[in-house]
C-alpha positions in Angstrom: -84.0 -20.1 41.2 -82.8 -16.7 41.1 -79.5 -15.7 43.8 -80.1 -12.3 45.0 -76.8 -10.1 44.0 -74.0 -10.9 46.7 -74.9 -14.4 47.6 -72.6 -16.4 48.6 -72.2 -18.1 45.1 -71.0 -15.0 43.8 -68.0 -14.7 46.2 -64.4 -16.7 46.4 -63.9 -18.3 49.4 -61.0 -15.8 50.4 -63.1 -13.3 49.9 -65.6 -15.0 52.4 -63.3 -16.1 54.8 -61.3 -11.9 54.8 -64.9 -10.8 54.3 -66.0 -12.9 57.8 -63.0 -11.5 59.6 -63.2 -7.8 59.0 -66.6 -8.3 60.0 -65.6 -10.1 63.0 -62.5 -7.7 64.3 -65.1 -4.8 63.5 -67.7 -6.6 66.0 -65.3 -7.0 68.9 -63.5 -3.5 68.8 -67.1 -2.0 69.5 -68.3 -4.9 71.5 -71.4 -5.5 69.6 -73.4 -8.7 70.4 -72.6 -11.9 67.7 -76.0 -11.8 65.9 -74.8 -8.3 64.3 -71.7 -9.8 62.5 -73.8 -11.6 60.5 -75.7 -8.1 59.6 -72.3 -6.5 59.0 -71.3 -9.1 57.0 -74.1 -9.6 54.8 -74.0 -5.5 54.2 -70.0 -5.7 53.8 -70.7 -9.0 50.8 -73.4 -6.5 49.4 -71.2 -3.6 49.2 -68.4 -5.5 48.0 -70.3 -7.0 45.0 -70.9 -4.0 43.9 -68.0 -2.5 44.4 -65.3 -5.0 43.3 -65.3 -4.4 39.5 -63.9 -1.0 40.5 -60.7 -2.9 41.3 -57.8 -1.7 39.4 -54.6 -3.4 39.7 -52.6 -0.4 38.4 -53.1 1.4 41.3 -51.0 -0.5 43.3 -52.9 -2.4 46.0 -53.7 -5.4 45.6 -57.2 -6.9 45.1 -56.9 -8.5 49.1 -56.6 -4.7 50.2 -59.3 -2.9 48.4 -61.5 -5.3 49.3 -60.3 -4.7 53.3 -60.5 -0.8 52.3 -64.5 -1.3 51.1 -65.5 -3.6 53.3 -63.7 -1.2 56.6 -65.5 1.6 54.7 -68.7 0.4 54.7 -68.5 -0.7 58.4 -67.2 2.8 58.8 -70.4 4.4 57.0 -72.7 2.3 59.0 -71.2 3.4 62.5 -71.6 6.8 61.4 -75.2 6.4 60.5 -75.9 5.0 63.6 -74.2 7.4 65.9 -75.8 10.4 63.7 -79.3 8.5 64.1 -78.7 7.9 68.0 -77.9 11.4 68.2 -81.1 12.5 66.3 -82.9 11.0 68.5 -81.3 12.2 72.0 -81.8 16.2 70.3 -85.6 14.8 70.4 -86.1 13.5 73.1 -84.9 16.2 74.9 -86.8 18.8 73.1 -89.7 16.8 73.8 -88.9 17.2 77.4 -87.9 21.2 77.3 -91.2 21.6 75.1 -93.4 20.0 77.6 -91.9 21.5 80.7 -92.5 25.2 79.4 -96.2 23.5 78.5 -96.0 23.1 75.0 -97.9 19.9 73.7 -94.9 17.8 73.1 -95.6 17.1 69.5 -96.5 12.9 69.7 -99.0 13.9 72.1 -100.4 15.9 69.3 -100.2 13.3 67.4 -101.9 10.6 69.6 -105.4 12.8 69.0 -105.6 12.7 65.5 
């Protein structure tokens, strides 16, 4: 059977275990329910399999803190998308509303006839 890339047979167990912990300690400082560190784990594995043959010991970290920088980064990324995608939808919403009380349509009522 084929392991899809970033499985856990691709990974040392340190880089599990720092992997699970980052993950973790990201969780908790925004008070996000349990269930989502296993989403932000399985995106930080992902993104660390891909990125982890960029490692290059001549630039002075070591391997244990590039893979804390990508996986932080990619945490990072992914509260940025959501508070940029929460916001896109607050503009909406709200120019759903201004639209309907100058009596517009509003557009998903237009929508909802076709």
């Amino acid at each position: 059977m084929h392991q899809a890339p970033g499985s856990q047979d691709d990974f040392e167990e340190w880089e599990l275990r720092l992997i699970r912990r980052e993950a973790e300690a990201f969780a908790g400082a925004r008070r996000l329910r349990w269930s989502d560190v296993d989403d932000l784990e399985n995106v930080a594995q992902l993104t660390w399999w891909h990125q982890r043959s960029n490692y290059n010991p001549e630039r002075g970290a070591s391997k244990r803190t590039y893979l804390k920088r990508v996986v932080r980064n990619a945490m990072s990324d992914l509260a940025k998308a959501e508070l940029t995608q929460g916001r896109s939808a607050e503009r909406e919403a709200r120019l759903l509303s201004e639209l309907s009380g100058k009596g517009a349509i509003p557009l998903y009522a237009k929508l909802a006839t076709r």
